[in-house]
KEKEKE-523788 format. One line per field, with one value per residue (C-alpha): residue in three letters; x, y, z. Coordinates in steps of 0.25 Angstrom, whole numbers, plus 5000, padded with zeros to 4 digits. Layout:
resn ala; ...
c1 X; ...
c2 Y; ...
c3 Z; ...
***
This chain:
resn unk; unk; unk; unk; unk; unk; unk; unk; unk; unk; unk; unk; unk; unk; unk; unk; unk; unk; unk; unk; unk; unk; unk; unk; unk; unk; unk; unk; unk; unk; unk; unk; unk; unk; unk; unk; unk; unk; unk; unk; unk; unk; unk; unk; unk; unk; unk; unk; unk; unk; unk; unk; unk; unk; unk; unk; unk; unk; unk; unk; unk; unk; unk; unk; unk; unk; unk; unk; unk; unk; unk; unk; unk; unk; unk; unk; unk; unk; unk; unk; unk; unk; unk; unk; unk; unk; unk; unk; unk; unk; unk; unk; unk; unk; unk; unk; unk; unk; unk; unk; unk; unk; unk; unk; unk; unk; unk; unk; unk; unk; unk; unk; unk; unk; unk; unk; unk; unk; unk; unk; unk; unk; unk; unk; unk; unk; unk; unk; unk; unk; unk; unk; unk; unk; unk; unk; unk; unk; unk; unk; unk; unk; unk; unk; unk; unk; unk; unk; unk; unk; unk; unk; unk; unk; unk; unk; unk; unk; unk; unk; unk; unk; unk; unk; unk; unk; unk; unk; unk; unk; unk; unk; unk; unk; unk; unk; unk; unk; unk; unk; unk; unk; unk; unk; unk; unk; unk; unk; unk; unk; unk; unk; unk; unk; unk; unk; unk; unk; unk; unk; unk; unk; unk; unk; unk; unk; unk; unk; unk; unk; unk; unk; unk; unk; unk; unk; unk; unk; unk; unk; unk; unk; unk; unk; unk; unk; unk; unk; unk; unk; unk; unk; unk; unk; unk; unk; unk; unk; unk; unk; unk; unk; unk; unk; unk; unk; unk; unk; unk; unk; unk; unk; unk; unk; unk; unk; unk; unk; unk; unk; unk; unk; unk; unk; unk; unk; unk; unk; unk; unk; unk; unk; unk; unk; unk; unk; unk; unk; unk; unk; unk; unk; unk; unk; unk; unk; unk; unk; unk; unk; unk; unk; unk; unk; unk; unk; unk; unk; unk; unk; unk; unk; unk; unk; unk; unk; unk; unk; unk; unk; unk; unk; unk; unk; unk; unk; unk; unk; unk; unk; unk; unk; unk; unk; unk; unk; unk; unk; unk; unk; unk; unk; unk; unk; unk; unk; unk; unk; unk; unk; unk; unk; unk; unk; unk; unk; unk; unk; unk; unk; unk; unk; unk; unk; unk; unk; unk; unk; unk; unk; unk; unk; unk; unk; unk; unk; unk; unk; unk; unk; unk; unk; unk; unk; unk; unk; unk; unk; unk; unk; unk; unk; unk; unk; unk; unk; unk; unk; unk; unk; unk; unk; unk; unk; unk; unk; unk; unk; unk; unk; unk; unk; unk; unk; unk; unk; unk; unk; unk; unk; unk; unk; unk; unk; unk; unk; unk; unk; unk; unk; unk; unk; unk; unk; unk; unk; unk; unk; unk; unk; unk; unk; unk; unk; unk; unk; unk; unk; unk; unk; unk; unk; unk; unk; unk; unk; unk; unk; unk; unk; unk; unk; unk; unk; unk; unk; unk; unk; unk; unk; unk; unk; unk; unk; unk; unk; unk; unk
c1 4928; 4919; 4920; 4934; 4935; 4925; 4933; 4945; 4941; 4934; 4949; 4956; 4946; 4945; 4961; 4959; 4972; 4979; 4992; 5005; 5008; 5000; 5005; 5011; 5014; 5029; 5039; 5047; 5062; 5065; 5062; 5052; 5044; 5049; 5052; 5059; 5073; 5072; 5068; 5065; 5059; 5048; 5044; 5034; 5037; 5028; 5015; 5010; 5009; 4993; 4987; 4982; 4997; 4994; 4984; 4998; 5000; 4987; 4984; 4969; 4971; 4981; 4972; 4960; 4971; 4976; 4959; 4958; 4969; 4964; 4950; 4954; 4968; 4971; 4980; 4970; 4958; 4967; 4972; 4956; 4954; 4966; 4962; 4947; 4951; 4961; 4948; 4938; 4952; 4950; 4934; 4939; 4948; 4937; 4928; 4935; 4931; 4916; 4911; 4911; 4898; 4895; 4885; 4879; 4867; 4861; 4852; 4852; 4843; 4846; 4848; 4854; 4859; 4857; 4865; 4864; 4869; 4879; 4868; 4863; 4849; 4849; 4837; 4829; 4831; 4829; 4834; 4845; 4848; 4860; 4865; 4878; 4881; 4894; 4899; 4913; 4921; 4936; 4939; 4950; 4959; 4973; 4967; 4969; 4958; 4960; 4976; 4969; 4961; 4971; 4981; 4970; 4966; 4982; 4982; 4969; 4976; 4990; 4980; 4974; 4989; 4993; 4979; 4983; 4997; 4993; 4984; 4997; 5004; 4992; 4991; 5007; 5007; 4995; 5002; 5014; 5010; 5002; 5013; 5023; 5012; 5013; 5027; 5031; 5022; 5029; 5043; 5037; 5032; 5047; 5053; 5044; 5047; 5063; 5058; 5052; 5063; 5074; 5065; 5065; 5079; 5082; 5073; 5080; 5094; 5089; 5083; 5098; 5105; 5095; 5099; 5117; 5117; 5120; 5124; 5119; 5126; 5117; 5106; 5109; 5112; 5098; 5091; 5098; 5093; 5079; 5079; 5084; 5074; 5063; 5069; 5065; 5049; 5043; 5052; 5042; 5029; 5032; 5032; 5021; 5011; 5017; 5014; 5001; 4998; 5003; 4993; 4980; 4984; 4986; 4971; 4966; 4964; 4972; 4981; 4971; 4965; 4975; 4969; 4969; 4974; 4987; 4989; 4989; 4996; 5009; 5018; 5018; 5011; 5020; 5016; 5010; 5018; 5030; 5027; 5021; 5029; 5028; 5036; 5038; 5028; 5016; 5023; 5022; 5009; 5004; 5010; 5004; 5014; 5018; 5004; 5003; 5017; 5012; 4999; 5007; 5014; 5001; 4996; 5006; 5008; 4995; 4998; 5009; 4995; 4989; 4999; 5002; 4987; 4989; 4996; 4985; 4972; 4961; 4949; 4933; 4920; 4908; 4897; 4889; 4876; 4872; 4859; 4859; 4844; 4835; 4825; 4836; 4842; 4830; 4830; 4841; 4850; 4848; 4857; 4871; 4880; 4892; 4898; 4912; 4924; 4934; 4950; 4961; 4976; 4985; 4996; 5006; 5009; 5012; 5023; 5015; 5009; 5023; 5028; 5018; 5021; 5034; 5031; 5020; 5030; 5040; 5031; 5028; 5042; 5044; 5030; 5037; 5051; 5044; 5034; 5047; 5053; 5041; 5043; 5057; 5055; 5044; 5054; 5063; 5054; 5048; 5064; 5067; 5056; 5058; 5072; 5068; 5060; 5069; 5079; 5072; 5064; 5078; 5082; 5069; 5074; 5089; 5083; 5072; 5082; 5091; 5078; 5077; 5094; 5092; 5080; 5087; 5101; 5095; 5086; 5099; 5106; 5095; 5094; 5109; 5108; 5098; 5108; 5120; 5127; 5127; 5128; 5119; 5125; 5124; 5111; 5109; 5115; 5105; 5094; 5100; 5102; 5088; 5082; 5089; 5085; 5070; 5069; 5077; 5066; 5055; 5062; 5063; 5050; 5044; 5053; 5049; 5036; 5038; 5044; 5037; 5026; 5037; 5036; 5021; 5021; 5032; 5024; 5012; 5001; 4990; 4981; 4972; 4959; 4960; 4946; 4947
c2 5071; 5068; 5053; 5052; 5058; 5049; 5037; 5043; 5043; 5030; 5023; 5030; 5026; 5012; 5010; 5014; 5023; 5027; 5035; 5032; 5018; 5006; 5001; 4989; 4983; 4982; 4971; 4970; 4973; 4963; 4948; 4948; 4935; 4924; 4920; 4929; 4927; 4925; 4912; 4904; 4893; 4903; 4910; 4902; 4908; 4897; 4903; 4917; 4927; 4928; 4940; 4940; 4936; 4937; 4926; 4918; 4921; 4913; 4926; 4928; 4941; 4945; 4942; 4952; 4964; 4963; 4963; 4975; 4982; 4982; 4986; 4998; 5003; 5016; 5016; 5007; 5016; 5026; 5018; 5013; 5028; 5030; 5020; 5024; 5040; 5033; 5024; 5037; 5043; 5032; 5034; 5046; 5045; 5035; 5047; 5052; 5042; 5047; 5060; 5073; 5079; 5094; 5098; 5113; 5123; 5134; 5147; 5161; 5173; 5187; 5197; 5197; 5204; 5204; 5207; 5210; 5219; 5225; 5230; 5224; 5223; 5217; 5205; 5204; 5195; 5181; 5166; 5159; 5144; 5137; 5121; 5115; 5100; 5094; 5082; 5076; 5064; 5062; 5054; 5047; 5046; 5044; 5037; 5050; 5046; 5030; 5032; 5042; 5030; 5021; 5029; 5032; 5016; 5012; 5023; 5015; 5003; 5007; 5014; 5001; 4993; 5006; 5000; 4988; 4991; 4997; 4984; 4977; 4986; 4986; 4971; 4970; 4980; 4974; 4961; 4967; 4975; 4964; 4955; 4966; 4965; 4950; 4951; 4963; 4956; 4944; 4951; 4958; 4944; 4939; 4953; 4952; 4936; 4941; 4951; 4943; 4930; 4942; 4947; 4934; 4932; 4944; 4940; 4928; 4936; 4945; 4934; 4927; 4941; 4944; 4929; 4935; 4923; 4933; 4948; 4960; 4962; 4948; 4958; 4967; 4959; 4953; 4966; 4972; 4960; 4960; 4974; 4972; 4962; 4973; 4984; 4976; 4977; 4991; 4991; 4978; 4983; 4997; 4989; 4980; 4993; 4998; 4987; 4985; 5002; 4999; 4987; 4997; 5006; 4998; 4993; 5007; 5008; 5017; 5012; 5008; 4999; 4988; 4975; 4964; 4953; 4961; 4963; 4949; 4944; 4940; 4933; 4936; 4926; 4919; 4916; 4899; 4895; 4900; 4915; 4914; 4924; 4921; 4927; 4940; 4939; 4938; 4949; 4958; 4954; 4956; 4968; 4981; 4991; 4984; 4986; 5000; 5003; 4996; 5004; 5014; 5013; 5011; 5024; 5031; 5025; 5028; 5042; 5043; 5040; 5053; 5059; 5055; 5058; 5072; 5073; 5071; 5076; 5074; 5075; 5076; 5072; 5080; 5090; 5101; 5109; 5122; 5127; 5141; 5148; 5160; 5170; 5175; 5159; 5150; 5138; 5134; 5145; 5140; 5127; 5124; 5112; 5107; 5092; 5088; 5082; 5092; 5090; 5095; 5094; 5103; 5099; 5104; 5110; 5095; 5098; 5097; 5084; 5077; 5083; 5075; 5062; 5063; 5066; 5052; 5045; 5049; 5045; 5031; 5029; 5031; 5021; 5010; 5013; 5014; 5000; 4993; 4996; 4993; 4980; 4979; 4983; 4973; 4962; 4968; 4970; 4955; 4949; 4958; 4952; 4938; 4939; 4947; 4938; 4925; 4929; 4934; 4921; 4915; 4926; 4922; 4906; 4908; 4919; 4906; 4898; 4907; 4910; 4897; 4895; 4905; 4901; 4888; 4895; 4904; 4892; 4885; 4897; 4900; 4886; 4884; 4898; 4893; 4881; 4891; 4884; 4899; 4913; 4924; 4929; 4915; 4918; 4932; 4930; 4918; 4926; 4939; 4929; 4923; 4937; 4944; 4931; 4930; 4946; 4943; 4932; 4942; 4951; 4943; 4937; 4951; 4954; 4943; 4945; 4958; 4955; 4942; 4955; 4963; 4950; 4950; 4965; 4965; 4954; 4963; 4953; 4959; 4968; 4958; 4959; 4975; 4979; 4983
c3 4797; 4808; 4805; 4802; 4817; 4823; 4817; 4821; 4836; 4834; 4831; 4840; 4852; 4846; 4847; 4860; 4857; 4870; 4872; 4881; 4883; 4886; 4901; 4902; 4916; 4917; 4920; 4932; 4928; 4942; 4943; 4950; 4946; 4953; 4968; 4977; 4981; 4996; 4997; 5013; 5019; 5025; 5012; 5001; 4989; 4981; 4988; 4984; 4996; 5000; 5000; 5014; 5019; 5035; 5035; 5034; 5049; 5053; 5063; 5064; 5071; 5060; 5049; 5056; 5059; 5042; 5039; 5048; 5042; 5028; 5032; 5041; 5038; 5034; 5023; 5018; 5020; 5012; 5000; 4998; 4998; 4987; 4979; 4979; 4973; 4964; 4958; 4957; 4948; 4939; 4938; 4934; 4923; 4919; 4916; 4905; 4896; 4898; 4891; 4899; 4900; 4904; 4909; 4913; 4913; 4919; 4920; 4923; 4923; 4919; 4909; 4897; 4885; 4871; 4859; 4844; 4835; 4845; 4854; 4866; 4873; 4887; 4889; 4901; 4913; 4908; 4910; 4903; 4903; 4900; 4899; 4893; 4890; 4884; 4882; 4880; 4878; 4877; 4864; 4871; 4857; 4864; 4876; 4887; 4895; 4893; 4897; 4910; 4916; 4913; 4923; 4934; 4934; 4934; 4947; 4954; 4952; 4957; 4970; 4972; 4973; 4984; 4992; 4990; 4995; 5008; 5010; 5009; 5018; 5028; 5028; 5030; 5042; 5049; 5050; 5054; 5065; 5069; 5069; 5076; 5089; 5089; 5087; 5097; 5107; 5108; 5108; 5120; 5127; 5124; 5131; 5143; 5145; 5143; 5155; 5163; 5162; 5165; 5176; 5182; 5180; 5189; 5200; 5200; 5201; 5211; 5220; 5219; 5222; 5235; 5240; 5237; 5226; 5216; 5216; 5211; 5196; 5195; 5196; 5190; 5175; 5179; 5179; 5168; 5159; 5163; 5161; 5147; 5146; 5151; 5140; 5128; 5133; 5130; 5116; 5113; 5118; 5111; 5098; 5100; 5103; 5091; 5082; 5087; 5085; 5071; 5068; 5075; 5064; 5053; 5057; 5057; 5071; 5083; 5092; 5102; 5091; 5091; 5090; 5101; 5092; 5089; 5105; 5108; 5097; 5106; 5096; 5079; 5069; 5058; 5044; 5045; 5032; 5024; 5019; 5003; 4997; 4981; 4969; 4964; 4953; 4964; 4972; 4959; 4956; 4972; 4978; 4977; 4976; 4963; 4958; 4962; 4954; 4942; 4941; 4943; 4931; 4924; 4929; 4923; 4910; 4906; 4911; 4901; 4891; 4896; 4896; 4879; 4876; 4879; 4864; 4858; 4855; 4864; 4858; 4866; 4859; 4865; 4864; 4871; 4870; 4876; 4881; 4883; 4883; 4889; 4881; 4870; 4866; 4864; 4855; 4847; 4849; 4865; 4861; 4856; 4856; 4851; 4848; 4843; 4846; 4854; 4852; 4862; 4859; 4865; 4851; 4849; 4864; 4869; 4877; 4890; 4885; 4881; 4895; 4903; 4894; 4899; 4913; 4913; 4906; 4917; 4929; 4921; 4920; 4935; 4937; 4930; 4940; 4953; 4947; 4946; 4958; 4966; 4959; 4964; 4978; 4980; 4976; 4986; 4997; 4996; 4995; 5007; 5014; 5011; 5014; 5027; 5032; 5029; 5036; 5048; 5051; 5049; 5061; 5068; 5067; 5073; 5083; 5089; 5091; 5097; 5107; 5110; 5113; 5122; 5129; 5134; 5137; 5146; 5151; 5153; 5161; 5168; 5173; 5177; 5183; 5194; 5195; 5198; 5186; 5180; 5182; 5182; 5168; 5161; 5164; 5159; 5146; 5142; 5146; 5138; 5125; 5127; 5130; 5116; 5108; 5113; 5108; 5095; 5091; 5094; 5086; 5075; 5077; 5074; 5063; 5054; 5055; 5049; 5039; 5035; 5036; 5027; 5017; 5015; 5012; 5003; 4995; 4994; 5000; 5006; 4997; 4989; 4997; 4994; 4987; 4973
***
């Protein structure tokens, strides 16, 4: 009998016998393995994205802010930490493949009473000792235990991809604050030179009006445009602070930490060469949150394995020995053990059981839902940003030569002003078209280097120098 068990045990463990299903990573439901639909002259979709995408900007100081980031942020700080705990869970679902041992013992002094007979005679003061050992060790026949460090390393994994997510995030936001600075800066040098060419143009007009060549509503419509002029500036240097209090943060530093490099930066880098974009099978393989979904899954269809296992026996091999001894138990009486296997089942109340199967196979079935639309919103996100970024250097393009137009209109009125060829308000509305066309390009400008910024996160660069 004691044989046939052993073999018993023996095949089972050598079948490696394990209940639930065996994961299997799913297929996407969307095409998603060729090139993206958004195609333009400033995308490369022939060359993959590089991990460390803002070196694309050729911007020393850039590169130094983005190395600072992921050495000091926060976040980061905090996802190591997670990441860290969710490892020691696994060491310890590791441990259950490894006997138990027990191990106790003691001594006390005192009297004592003795029976026999039904009468009872009380033993002087004397000394008593005690020790305990047992060991144990699942026989792990329906692959409980395997099935438990499989779901805690699936939950380390998916950990890791969420570090790996916020080195993304933190890399992204870093550039694009830094980039904001550069860009809010020079919207703010276009203001001050829009002040300053308005302010120029009232002295002028109020010059003319002291000397009765013109009158006063000249002045007036002067005044009002250099005041309007004069409006757009605290807006532009409220937003520069802000962007540079943003990139001290993300660095992990306070407000008054703000790098010099970041305040002197007076107009925004741009990518040297067309932007490496890929296909969709790289951004699949490359982005993080789609890792994290996948392990995710894993995690809990190995859970749905637990949760099985628990129908079944679970049986323990082990042993123990006692030691208990004073001036009444000496010798061999003193000692006691006992070795065997040890079964539990909790048949036939297996409702409970068959209740949390359902519950694991529910969350699986929600894992597998929320991995595929992860999968479909990374799609999204990436055609969005293409698109977004297209047609805004397209904006960027017209809004140039609309600047430039402007420029020599209010060059030529200007000019033919001085020669009394035109009026005051020929004047004014060139420099009011030139004003609203320089602070449109700034504005653009700034946009699309956020969303080239948008782009580059929503391809999920940036995580692979993370330590593992």
């Amino acid at each position: 009998m004691r044989k046939s068990l052993l073999l018993l045990i023996l095949a089972f463990m050598a079948g490696g016998c394990a209940a639930g299903p065996d994961y299997r990573r799913p297929e996407a439901k969307v095409a998603a393995g060729g090139a993206f639909g958004t195609q333009a002259n400033a995308f490369d979709p022939a060359a993959p994205l590089p991990d460390q995408w803002w070196r694309l900007y050729n911007d020393p100081a850039l590169d130094a802010l983005v190395a600072q980031a992921l050495d000091a942020n926060t976040d980061l700080r905090v996802a190591a930490a997670n990441l860290a705990k969710a490892r020691a869970a696994l060491r310890e679902a590791r441990t259950a493949r490894l006997p138990t041992t027990d191990i106790a013992g003691g001594a006390g002094y005192g009297d004592g009473m003795q029976g026999a007979g039904g009468a009872f005679t009380q033993i002087n003061a004397q000394w008593s000792q005690n020790g305990s050992l047992a060991l144990s060790w699942e026989v792990d026949l329906f692959g409980r235990v395997s099935r438990a460090v499989e779901a805690a390393h699936a939950d380390a994994q998916a950990v890791e991809a969420a570090r790996d997510a916020v080195r993304v995030t933190v890399a992204a936001e870093t550039t694009r604050a830094y980039l904001d600075a550069c860009s809010y800066a020079y919207a703010l040098g276009v203001a001050q030179d829009s002040y300053r060419s308005s302010n120029d143009s009232l002295r002028l007009v109020t010059a003319q009006e002291k000397a009765g060549s013109v009158g006063k509503f000249d002045v007036e419509r002067s005044a009002a445009a250099a005041a309007t002029a004069r409006a757009a500036i605290p807006s532009l240097e409220a937003q520069h602070q802000v962007a540079l209090f943003e990139l001290a943060a993300l660095l992990g530093g306070t407000p008054a930490d703000i790098p010099l490099a970041a305040r002197q930066c007076m107009t925004p880098p741009a990518p040297a060469v067309a932007l490496p974009v890929g296909d969709g099978a790289s951004l699949l393989r490359r982005r993080p949150d789609l890792r994290q979904a996948e392990r995710q899954l894993a995690a809990d269809t190995a859970r749905i394995g637990v949760a099985t296992a628990a129908l079944y026996p679970k049986i323990s091999l082990g042993g123990s020995g006692n030691f208990f001894r004073n001036d009444s138990v000496r010798g061999s009486d003193s000692f006691s053990f006992s070795v065997g296997p040890l079964l539990s089942w909790s048949f036939p109340n297996i409702s409970v059981a068959r209740a949390r199967i359902r519950q694991a196979e529910a969350q699986g079935d929600a894992s597998l839902a929320a991995f595929e639309g992860t999968v479909i919103t990374a799609l999204k996100q990436v055609e969005q940003a293409l698109s977004n970024v297209a047609r805004e250097q397209e904006r960027l393009s017209a809004l140039d030569e609309a600047q430039a137009r402007s420029q020599r209109a209010f060059d030529f009125a200007n000019a033919r002003y001085r020669a009394g060829s035109v009026g005051l308000l020929d004047v004014l509305v060139a420099q009011t078209a030139l004003l609203d066309a320089r602070a449109a390009q700034a504005s653009s400008l700034q946009r699309l280097s956020s969303l080239r910024v948008d782009l580059f996160k929503s391809l999920g660069g940036g995580w692979l120098d993370a330590e593992t």
